[in-house]
C-alpha positions as CSV (number, residue, x, y, z in Angstrom):
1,X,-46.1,-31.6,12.6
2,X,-47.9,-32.2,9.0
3,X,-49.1,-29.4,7.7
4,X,-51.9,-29.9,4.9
5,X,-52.5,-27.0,3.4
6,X,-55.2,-26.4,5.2
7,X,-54.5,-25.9,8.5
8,X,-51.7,-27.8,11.1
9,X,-52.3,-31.5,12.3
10,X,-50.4,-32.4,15.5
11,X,-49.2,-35.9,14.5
12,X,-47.1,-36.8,17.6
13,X,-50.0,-35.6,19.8
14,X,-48.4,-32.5,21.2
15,X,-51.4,-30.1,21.6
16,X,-49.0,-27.0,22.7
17,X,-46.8,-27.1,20.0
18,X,-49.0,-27.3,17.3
19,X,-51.2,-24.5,19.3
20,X,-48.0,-22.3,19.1
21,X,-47.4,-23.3,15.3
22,X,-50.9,-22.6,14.2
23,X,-50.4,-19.2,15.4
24,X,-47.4,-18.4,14.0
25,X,-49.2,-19.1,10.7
26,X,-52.2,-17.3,11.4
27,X,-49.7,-14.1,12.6
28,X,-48.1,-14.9,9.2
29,X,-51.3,-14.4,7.6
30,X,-52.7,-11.7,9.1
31,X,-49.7,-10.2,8.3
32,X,-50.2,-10.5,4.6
33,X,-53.2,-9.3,4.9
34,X,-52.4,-6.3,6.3
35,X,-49.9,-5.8,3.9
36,X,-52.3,-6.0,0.9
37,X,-54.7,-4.0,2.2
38,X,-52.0,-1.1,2.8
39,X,-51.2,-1.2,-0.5
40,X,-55.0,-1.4,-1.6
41,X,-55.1,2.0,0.5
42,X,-52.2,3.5,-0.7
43,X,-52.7,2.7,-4.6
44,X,-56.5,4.5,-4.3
45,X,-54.8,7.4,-2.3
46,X,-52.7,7.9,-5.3
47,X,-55.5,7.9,-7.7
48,X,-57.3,10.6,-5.1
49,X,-59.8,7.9,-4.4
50,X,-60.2,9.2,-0.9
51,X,-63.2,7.3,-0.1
52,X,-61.7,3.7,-1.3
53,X,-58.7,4.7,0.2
54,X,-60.6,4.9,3.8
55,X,-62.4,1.3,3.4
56,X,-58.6,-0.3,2.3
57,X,-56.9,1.1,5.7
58,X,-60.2,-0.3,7.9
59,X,-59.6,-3.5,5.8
60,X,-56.2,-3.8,7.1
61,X,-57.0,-2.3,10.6
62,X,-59.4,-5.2,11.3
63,X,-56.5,-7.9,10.8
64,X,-55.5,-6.9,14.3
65,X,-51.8,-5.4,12.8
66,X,-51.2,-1.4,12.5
67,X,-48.3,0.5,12.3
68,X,-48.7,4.5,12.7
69,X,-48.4,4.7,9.0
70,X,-51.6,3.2,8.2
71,X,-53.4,6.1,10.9
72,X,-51.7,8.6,8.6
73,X,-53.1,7.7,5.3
74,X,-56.8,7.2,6.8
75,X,-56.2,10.8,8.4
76,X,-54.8,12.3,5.0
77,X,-57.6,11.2,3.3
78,X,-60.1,12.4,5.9
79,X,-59.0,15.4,5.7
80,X,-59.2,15.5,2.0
81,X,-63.1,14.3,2.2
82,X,-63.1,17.5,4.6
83,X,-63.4,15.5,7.9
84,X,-61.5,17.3,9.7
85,X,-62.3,15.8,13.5
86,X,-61.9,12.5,12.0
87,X,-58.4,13.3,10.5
88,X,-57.0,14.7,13.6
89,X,-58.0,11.7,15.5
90,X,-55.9,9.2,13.3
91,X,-53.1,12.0,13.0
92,X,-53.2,12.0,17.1
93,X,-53.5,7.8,16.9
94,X,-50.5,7.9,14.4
95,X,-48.6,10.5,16.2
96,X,-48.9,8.2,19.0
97,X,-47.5,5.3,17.4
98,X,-44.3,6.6,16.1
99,X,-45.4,7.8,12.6
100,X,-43.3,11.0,12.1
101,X,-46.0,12.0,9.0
102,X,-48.4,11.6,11.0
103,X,-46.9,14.1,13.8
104,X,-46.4,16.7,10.4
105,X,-49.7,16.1,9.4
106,X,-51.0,16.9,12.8
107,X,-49.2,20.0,13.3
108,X,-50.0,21.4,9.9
109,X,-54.2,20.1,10.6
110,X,-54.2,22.1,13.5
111,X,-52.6,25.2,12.2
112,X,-55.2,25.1,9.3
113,X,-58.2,24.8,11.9
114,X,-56.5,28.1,13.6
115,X,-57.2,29.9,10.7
116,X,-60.8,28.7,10.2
């Protein structure tokens, strides 16, 4: 392998190993992707920016890597902007994928639409 910067050259002509080495990198990259956008989300969370906040978590959702975490803070902050059908969905979607703030937040969202 020679790797350029730029992408992975297969210099002894093995076509499968390089194919398995780009996409290690490209995991690797998507990876920091999602990690920055995360942080984007949860930064403008923090500062209430509910709407920012939403676009950072898509951001990282269209890397192709979650976690339920991520469903969480897009719920949280739909339910802030008063969407509530939208929050319950990402608090069902995070629920669903192991987040236990999600599952609270969930709970708690449905107890509040009781008493609407």
């Amino acid at each position: 392998f020679r790797h350029d910067g730029y992408g992975t050259r297969c210099s002894d002509g093995s076509a499968y190993l390089c194919a398995l080495h780009a996409l290690r990198e490209t995991a690797q990259r998507r990876q920091q992707f999602f990690r920055f956008y995360s942080d984007k989300a949860m930064e403008a969370g923090i500062e209430k920016q509910w709407e920012l906040c939403i676009y950072y978590v898509d951001k990282a959702l269209e890397t192709g890597c979650y976690n339920g975490d991520i469903y969480y803070v897009r719920g949280l902050a739909n339910e802030q902007l008063g969407r509530l059908k939208d929050a319950k969905k990402d608090y069902k979607t995070g629920k669903k994928m192991g987040s236990e703030y999600a599952a609270t937040a969930l709970e708690e969202l449905k107890e509040k639409m009781k008493r609407r």
